[in-house]
Every structure is written in C-alpha cells, then in structure tokens.
C-alpha positions in Angstrom: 39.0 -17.0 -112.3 36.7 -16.7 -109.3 37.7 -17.9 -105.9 37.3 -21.2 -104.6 34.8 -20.3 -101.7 32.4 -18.6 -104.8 32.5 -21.6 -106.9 32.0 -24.0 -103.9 28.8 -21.5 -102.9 25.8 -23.8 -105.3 26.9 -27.4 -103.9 27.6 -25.7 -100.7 24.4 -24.0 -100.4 21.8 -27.1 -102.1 23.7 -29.2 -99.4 23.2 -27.2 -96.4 19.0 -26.4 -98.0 18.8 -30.6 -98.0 20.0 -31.6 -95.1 17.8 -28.9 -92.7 14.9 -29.7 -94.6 16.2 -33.2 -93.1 17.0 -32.3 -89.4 13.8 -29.8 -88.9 11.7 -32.9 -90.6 9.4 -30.9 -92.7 9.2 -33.7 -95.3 5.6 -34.5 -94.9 4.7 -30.3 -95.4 7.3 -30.0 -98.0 6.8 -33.6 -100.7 5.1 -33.2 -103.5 1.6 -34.2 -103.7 -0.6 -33.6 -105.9 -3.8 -33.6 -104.2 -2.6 -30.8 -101.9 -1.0 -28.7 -105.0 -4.7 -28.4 -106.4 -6.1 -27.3 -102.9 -3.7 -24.7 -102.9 -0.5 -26.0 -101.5 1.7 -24.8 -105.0 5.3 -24.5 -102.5 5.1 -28.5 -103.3 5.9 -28.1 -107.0 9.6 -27.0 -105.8 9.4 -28.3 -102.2 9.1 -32.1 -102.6 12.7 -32.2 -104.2 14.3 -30.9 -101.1 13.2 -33.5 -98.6 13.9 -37.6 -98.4 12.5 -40.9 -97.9 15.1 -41.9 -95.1 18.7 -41.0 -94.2 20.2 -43.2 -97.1 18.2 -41.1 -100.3 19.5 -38.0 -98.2 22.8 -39.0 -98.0 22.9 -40.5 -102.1 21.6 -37.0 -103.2 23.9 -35.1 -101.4 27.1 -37.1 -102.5 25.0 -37.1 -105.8 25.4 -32.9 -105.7 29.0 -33.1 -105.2 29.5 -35.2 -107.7 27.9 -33.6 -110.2 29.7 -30.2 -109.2 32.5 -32.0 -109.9 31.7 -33.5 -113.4 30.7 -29.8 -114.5 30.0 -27.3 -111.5 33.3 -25.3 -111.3 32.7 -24.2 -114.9 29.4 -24.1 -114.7 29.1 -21.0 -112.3 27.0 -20.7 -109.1 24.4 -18.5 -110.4 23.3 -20.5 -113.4 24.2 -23.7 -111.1 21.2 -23.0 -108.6 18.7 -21.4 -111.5 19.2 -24.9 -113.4 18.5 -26.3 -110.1 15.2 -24.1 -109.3 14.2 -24.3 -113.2 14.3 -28.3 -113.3 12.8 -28.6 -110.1 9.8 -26.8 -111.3 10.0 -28.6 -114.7 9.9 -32.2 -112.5 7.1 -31.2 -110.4 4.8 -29.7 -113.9 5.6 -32.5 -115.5 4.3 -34.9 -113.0 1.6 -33.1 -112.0 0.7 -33.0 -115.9 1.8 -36.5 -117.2 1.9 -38.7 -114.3 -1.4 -38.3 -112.3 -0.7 -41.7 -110.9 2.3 -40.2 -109.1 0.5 -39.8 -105.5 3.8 -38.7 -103.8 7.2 -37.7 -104.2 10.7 -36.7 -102.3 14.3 -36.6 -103.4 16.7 -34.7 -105.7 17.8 -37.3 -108.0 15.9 -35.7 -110.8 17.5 -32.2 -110.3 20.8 -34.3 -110.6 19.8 -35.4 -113.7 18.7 -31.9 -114.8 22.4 -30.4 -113.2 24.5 -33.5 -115.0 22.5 -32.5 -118.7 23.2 -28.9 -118.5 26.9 -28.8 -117.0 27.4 -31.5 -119.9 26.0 -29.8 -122.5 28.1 -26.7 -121.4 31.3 -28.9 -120.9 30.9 -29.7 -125.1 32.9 -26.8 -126.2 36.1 -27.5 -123.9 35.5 -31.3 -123.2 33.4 -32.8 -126.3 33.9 -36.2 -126.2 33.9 -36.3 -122.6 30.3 -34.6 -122.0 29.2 -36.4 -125.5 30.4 -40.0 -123.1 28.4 -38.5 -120.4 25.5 -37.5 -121.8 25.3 -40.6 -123.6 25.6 -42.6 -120.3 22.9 -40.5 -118.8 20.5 -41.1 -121.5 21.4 -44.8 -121.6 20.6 -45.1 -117.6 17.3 -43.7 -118.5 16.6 -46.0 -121.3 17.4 -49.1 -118.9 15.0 -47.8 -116.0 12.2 -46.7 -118.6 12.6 -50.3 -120.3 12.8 -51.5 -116.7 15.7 -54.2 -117.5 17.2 -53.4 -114.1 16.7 -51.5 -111.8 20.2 -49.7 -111.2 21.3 -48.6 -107.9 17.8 -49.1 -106.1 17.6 -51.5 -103.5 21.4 -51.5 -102.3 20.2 -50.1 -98.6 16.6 -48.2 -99.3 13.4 -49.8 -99.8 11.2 -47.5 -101.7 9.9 -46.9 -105.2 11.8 -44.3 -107.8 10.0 -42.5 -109.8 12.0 -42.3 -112.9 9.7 -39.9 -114.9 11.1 -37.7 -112.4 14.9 -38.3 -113.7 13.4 -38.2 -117.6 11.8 -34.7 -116.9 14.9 -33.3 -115.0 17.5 -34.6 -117.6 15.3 -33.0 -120.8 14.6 -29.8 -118.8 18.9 -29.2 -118.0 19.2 -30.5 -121.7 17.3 -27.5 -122.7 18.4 -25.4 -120.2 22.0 -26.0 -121.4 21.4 -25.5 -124.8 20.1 -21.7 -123.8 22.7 -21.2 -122.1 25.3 -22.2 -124.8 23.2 -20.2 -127.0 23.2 -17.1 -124.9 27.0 -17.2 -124.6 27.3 -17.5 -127.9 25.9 -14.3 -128.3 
C-alpha cells in the first residue's frame, strides 16, 4: 500500500493550485470565456476551473476536494486522481464552449468535483457496490433537481452568484466515462 504523504499528494496538490490562483488574483486572466478562447486565449478551456467568484466558492471547492478524496481518493490513486481532474476540466470547458453559447463566463471547480465523485464511484463498485451505486445515484438525483430547477440546493447559503449547472452535468458524464475506462483497463 503506498504511503500516506503519496496518496494525500492529488487533494494536496489541486488545493495548493486553487488557492494561489486565489491569493495572486489571476481570476479575471484565468475564467473561462468564451469570447477570449476564440481570439486565441485556449489556457481558459482548463484555467476558468481553477479560479473563484469570492472567498466562500473557494473555500466550498476546496472542502469540496477533500471530501471527495475521502469518498473515493485513497483508492483511487494520485495519478489517475489529477488526469480525471485535467480530462473533466477540459471536457467542462468543450462542452460549454459547444452547447452552451449563452454561457458568457465561468469560475469554480464544482464541476470537476462532480467529474472526481463519478469516476472514484464508479471505481469504488467492485469493493463497495452498494455504496458507490447510493452515491452515484445521489449525484445523478442532485443533477436532476437543479436541471428541473425545483430547488436550488446549496446556492445562496453565503454567495450571491449564478451556477452554472451544465458545468456539473458535463463534469459528472465526463468522470462517468472516465471511470468506466479505467475499470475497463484494469480489468485487462
């Protein structure tokens, strides 16, 4: 079993990449927009996930990292921890920039955390099936709710800004399939 410190190195190391994008306040060169993407400005597509609206998205995101390296992480591995990362924050941004045209801005995480909960769960199914069949079914069921727009879970408590919830689809569907490639190629 690998040490401690190597397992804690993916939530250690998305942690410490959020919260200097925070303190050197690069937000407004790093969110996604996709006006700038088309001049040229392509960093966006992986950028805007790593900077915030305020303090408060920063600090949900980053307890939201831990939390999900919790739920799945340690078995998960660093390696294919942060490539689910990189690979879901790409799929957000394409997806956006290809379905959602309306979408004239974007910052936060959340829909990496989505992509990181789907994958870890769909590699926890072996060991834990019920329990990442309960979570992935929670998961899905949150995304129902804010697609439907019943309620709007969560949002509001101490920010005051608009989620983009295509953002948490794409990311969950992009670790969903992430996970099942990775279950296949271990079966293998």
């Amino acid at each position: 079993m690998p040490s401690l410190s190597y397992r804690l190195l993916a939530p250690t190391a998305l942690s410490a990449l959020l919260m200097a994008c925070w303190f050197y306040s690069v937000a407004a060169a790093f969110q996604y927009q996709p006006g700038l993407i088309r001049q040229g400005e392509v960093w966006r597509l992986l950028t805007g996930h790593w900077v915030h609206v305020d303090h408060w998205h920063l600090v949900f995101n980053l307890v939201g990292i831990w939390l999900v390296w919790l739920w799945n992480g340690p078995g998960f591995g660093p390696g294919r921890w942060l490539l689910t990362a990189l690979v879901c924050s790409l799929a957000i941004s394409v997806g956006l920039y290809l379905f959602d045209p309306e979408v004239a801005w974007y910052r936060g995480f959340s829909g990496v955390l989505f992509g990181l909960f789907a994958a870890g769960s769909v590699m926890l199914i072996k060991e834990h099936p019920l329990l990442a069949l309960a979570g992935l079914v929670a998961a899905a069921a949150k995304l129902l709710v804010d697609t439907v727009g019943w309620v709007e879970l969560g949002v509001g408590l101490v920010t005051d800004f608009q989620v983009i919830h295509q953002a948490h689809l794409y990311g969950f569907l992009s670790g969903l399939g992430l996970g099942l490639f990775f279950r296949g190629f271990d079966s293998h």
